[in-house]
KELOKOL-262293 format. One line per 4 residues: number of its first residue (from 1); their letters; for each residue z, x, y of C-alpha. Coordinates in Angstrom, 3 decimals, always signed. Layout:
<rs>
NUM	a	Z,X,Y | ...
</rs>
This chain:
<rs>
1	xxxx	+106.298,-17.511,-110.860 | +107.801,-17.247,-107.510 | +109.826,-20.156,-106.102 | +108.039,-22.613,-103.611
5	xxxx	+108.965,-22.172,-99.675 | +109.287,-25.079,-97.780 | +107.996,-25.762,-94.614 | +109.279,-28.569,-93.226
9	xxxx	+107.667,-29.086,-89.664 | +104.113,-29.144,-91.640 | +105.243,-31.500,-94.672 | +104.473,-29.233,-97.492
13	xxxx	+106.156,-26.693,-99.693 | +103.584,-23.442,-101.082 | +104.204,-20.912,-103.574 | +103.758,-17.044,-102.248
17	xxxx	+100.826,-15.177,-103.858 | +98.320,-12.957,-102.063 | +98.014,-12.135,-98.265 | +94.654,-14.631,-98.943
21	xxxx	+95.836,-17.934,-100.246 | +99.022,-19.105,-101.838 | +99.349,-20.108,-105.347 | +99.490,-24.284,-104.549
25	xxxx	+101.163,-26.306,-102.376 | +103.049,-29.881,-102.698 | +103.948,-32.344,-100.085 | +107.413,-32.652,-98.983
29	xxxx	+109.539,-36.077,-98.761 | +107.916,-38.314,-96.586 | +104.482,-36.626,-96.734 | +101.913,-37.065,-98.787
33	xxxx	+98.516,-34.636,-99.364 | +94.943,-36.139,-98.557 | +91.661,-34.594,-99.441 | +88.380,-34.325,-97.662
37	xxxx	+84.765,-33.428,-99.444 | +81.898,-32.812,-97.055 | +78.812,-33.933,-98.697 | +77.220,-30.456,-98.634
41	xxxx	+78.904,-26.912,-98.067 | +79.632,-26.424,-94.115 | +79.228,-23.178,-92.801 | +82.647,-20.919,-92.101
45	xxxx	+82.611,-20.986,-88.380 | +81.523,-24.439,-88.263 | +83.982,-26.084,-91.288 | +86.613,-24.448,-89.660
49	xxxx	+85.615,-26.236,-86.082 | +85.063,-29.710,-88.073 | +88.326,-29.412,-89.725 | +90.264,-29.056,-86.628
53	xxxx	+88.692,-32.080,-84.668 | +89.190,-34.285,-87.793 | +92.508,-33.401,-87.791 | +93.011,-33.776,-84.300
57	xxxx	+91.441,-36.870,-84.438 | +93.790,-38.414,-87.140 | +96.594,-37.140,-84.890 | +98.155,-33.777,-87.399
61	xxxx	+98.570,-30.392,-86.325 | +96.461,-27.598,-87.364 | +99.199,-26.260,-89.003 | +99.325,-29.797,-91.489
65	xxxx	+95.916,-27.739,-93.217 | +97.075,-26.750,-96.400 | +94.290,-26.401,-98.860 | +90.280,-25.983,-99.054
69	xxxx	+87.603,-24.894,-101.503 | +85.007,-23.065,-100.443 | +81.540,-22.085,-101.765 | +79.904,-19.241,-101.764
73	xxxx	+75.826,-17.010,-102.014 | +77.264,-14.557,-105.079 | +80.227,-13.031,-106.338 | +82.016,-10.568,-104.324
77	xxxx	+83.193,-6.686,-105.001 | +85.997,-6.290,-104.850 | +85.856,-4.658,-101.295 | +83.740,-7.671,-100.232
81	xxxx	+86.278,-9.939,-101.027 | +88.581,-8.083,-98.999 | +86.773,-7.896,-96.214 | +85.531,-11.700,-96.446
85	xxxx	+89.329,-12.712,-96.715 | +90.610,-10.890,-93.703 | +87.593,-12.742,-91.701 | +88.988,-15.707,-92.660
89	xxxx	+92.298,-15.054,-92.305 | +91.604,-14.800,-88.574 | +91.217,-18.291,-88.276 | +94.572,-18.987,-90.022
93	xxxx	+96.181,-16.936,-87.756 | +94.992,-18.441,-84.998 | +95.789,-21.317,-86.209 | +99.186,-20.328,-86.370
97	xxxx	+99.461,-21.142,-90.068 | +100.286,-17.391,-90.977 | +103.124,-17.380,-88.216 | +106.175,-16.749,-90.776
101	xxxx	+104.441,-13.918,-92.468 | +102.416,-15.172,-95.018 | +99.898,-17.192,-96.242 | +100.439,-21.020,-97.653
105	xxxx	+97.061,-22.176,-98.082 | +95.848,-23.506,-101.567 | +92.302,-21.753,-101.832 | +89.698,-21.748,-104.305
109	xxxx	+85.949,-20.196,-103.168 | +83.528,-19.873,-105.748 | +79.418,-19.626,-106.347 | +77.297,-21.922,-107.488
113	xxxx	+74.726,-20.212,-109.948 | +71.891,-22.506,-108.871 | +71.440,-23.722,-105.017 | +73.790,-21.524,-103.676
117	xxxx	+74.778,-21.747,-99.943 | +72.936,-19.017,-97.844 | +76.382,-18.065,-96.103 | +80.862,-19.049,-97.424
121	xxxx	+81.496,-22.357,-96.041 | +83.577,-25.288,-97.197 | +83.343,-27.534,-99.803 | +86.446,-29.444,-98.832
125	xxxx	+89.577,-29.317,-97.383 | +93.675,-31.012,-97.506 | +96.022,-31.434,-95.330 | +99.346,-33.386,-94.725
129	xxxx	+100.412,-36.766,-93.715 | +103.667,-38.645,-92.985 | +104.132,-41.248,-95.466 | +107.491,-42.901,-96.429
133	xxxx	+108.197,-43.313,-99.784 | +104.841,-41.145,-100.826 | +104.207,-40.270,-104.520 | +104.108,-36.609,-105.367
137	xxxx	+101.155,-35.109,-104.459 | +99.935,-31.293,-104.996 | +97.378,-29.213,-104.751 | +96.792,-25.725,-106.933
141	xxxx	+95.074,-22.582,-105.643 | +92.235,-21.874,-108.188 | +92.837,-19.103,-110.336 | +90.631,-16.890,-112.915
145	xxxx	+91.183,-15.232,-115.623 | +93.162,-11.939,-113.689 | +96.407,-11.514,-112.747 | +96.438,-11.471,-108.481
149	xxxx	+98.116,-9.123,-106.493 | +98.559,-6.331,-109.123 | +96.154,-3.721,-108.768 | +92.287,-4.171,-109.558
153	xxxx	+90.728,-7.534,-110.383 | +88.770,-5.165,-113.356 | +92.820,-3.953,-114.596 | +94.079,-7.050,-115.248
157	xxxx	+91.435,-9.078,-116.262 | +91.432,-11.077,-119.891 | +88.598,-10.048,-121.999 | +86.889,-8.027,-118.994
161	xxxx	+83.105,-8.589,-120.012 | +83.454,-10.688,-123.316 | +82.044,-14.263,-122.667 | +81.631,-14.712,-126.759
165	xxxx	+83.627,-17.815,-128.080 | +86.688,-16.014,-128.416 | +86.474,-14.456,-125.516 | +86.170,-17.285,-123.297
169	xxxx	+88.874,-18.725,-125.556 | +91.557,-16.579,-124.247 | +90.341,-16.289,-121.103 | +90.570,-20.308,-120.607
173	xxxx	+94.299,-20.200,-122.522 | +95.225,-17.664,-119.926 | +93.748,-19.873,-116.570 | +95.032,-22.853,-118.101
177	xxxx	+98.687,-21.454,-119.025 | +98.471,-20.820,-115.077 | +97.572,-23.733,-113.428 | +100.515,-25.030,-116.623
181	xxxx	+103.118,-21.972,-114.363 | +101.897,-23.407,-111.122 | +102.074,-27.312,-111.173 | +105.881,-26.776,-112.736
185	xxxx	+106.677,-24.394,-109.637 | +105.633,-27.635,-107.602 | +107.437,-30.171,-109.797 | +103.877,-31.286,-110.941
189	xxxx	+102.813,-31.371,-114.719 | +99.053,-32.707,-116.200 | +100.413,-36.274,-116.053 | +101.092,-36.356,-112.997
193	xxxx	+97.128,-34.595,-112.197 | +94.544,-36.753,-110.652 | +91.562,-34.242,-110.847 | +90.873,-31.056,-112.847
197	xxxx	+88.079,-28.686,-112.163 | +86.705,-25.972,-114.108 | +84.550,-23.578,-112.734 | +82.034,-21.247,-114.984
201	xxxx	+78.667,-20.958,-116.102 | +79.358,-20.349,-119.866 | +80.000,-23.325,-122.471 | +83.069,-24.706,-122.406
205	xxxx	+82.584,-27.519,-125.231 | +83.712,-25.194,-128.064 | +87.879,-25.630,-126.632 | +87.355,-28.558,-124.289
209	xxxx	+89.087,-30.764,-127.111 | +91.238,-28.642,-128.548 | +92.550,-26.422,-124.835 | +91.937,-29.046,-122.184
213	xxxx	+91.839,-32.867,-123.653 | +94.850,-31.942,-126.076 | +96.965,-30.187,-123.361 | +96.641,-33.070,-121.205
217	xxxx	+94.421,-31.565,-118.389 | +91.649,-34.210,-118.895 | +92.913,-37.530,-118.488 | +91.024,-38.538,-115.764
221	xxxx	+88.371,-36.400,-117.084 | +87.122,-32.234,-116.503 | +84.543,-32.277,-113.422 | +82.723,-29.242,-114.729
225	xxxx	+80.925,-27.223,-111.771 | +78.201,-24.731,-112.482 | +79.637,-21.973,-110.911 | +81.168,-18.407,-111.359
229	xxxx	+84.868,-17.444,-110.105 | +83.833,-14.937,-106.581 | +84.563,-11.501,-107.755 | +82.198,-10.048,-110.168
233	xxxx	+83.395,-9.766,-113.777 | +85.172,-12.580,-113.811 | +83.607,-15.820,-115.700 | +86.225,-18.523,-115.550
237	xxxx	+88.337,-20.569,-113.364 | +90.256,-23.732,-112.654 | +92.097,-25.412,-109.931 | +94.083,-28.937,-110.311
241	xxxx	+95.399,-31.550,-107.804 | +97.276,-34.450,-107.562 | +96.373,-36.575,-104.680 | +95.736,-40.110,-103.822
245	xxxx	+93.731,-40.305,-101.110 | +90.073,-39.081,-101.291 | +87.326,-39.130,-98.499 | +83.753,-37.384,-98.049
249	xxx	+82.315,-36.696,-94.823 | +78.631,-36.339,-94.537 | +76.976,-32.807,-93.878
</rs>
């Protein structure tokens, strides 16, 4: 795992991945990360224009954004994908965010099986805040069951196509042996986790106890959402956060 970059004016440190998200993020000394759900998916265009007058409103720069989920119609190609992340790059850029080169935000987008959006919006968003004394807080990227940024999604996928007991099996030991790699590269660990999300439409209840409850990664419970990772092929996913302060805006 890469080491964590710091970025001091914008509270936060984030670990290098892909040119679309980072791998997580944690706050920095004195800051501490805050969450926002909207109560239903908000379009692209128009969660990107919300997010920025809340934040101007609370008085933080857009460059304190450091984290968002977003939903979603269907799984991507791989070419779609591409093409949807350098769209919303844009944004980022213009934002300012991907001013030294890269990219820090924590991302996860994936599609809900039933009730999809008609159009990728958000789901919810982070960001930093100046807080004295703050408890760690972090936020992971979400990951599936492929390695990122080393050739095809299809190449490096765990069990490409099996979604049989065992192959779910190793494809949850793999996601969750990640999000294990990238809470230590923020100084986090599942005790320190406030929320962990899986995301898949296959059963998960034959290694919930023995993967997730006896690793740790459901003390404050699984929130289980109905939904498939965004590039087709791949079937499960996770993201994990520890963070304090929760809010939900309405749609």
């Amino acid at each position: 795992m890469v080491e964590a970059r710091e970025r001091p004016a914008d509270g936060y440190r984030a670990i290098p991945a892909v040119f679309q998200y980072s791998a997580g993020v944690s706050a920095l000394p004195g800051f501490r990360i805050e969450r926002v759900r909207f109560a239903a998916p908000v379009p692209l265009a128009a969660g990107f224009a919300r997010i920025a007058s809340y934040l101007a409103g609370i008085g933080r720069p857009l460059t304190a954004f450091c984290g968002c989920e977003l939903r979603s119609p269907g799984q991507f190609t791989e070419a779609g994908f591409r093409d949807f992340n350098r769209h919303y790059a844009r944004t980022l850029e213009e934002w300012g965010i991907l001013a030294e080169g890269w990219n820090p935000v924590a991302r996860s987008n994936v599609c809900p099986e039933l009730d999809p959006p008609p159009e990728p919006g958000f789901h919810a968003f982070s960001y930093t805040v100046p807080e004295a004394g703050a408890a760690p807080s972090f936020v992971t990227a979400g990951s599936g069951e492929s390695t990122e940024g080393k050739g095809d999604y299809a190449e490096q996928t765990i069990a490409l196509g099996d979604t049989s007991p065992a192959g779910l099996l190793r494809k949850a030991q793999f996601v969750l042996g990640e999000m294990e790699r990238r809470m230590a590269a923020l100084g986090g660990s599942w005790a320190m986790a406030t929320a962990t999300q899986v995301y898949t439409v296959h059963d998960i209840h034959p290694f919930l106890g023995e993967e997730l409850v006896c690793r740790g990664a459901a003390r404050h419970g699984v929130t289980w959402h109905y939904c498939r990772p965004p590039v087709v092929g791949l079937d499960y996913e996770m993201d994990v956060r520890a963070v304090a302060v929760e809010r939900v805006l309405p749609a």
